[in-house]
N, C-alpha and C positions, 0 to 999 in steps of 0.2 A: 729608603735610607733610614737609619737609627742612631742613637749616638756614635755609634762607629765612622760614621761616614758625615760626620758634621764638622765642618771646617773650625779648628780652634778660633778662628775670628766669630764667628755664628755663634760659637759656646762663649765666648768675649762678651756679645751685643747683649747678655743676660745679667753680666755687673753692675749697667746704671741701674737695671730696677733694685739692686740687692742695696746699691747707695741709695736712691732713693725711698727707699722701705724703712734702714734705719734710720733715717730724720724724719719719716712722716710722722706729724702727729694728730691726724685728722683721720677717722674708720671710712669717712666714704673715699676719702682718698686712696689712701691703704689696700679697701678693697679693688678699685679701678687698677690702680697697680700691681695686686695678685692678679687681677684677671690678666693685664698686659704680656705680664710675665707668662703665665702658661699659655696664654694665645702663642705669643714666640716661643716656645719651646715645642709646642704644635707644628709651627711652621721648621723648627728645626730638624724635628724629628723626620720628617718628610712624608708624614701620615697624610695624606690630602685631604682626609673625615674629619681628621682632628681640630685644624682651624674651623673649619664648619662648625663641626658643635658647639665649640664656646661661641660661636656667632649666635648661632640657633639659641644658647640657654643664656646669654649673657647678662638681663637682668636678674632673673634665679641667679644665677652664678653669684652673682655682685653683691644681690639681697644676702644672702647666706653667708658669705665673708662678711659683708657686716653686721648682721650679727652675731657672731662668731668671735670677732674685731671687739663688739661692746660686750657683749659677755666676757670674753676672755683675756681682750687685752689686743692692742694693735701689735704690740713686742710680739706675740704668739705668731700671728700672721708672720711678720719678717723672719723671724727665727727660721719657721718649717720655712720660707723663699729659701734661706741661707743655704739650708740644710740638701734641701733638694738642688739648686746650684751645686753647693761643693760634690754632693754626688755625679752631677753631669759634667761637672771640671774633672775628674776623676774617671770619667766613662765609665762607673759602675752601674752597668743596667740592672744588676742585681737588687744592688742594696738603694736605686731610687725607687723601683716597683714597691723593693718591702716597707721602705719610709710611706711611702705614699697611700698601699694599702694599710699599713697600721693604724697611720692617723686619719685616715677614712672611717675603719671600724671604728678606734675612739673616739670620732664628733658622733658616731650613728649609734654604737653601744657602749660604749665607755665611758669615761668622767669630765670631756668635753663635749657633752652633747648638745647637737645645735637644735634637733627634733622635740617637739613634746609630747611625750608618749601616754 
């Protein structure tokens, strides 16, 4: 399955994290809840690897949101959730890849980089 085939209730169960993102004001929270969020979006996608992974890298994952969270701002974190939501309410497989690859390249070579090179 892909977004296509994801029940609007499924793409629904993905708004509390985008509520709860905009009133966190805590990065290890923050980050627990980006991971949450794409762990479900994992499972929505119906990739079977995909939950796995974030299982398998879950504290890296988390580390790296927060700091990412303290360097940049927790608002940064929710923003990109919002962003990449509104692209999956929209079922643009397109434009979530290119969001996602973008600001992959900019935390790794761009101006929010979370690496120190």
């Amino acid at each position: 399955m892909t977004i296509d085939g994801a029940s609007d209730a499924e793409i629904a169960s993905l708004q509390p994290y985008i509520t709860q993102l905009k009133h966190s004001n805590d990065v290890a929270e923050t980050a627990q809840l980006i991971y949450d969020f794409s762990h479900q979006i994992g499972f929505i996608s119906g990739n079977t690897l995909l939950p796995l992974f974030f299982v398998s890298f879950k504290d890296l994952v988390i580390q790296l949101w927060t700091n990412y969270g303290r360097m940049y701002g927790i608002e940064e974190l929710a923003s990109s959730a919002e962003k990449i939501y509104q692209y999956i309410c929209k079922r643009d497989k397109a434009g979530v890849v290119a969001y996602i690859e973008d600001s992959t390249n900019e935390s790794i070579y761009g101006s929010r980089t979370i690496y120190n090179r």
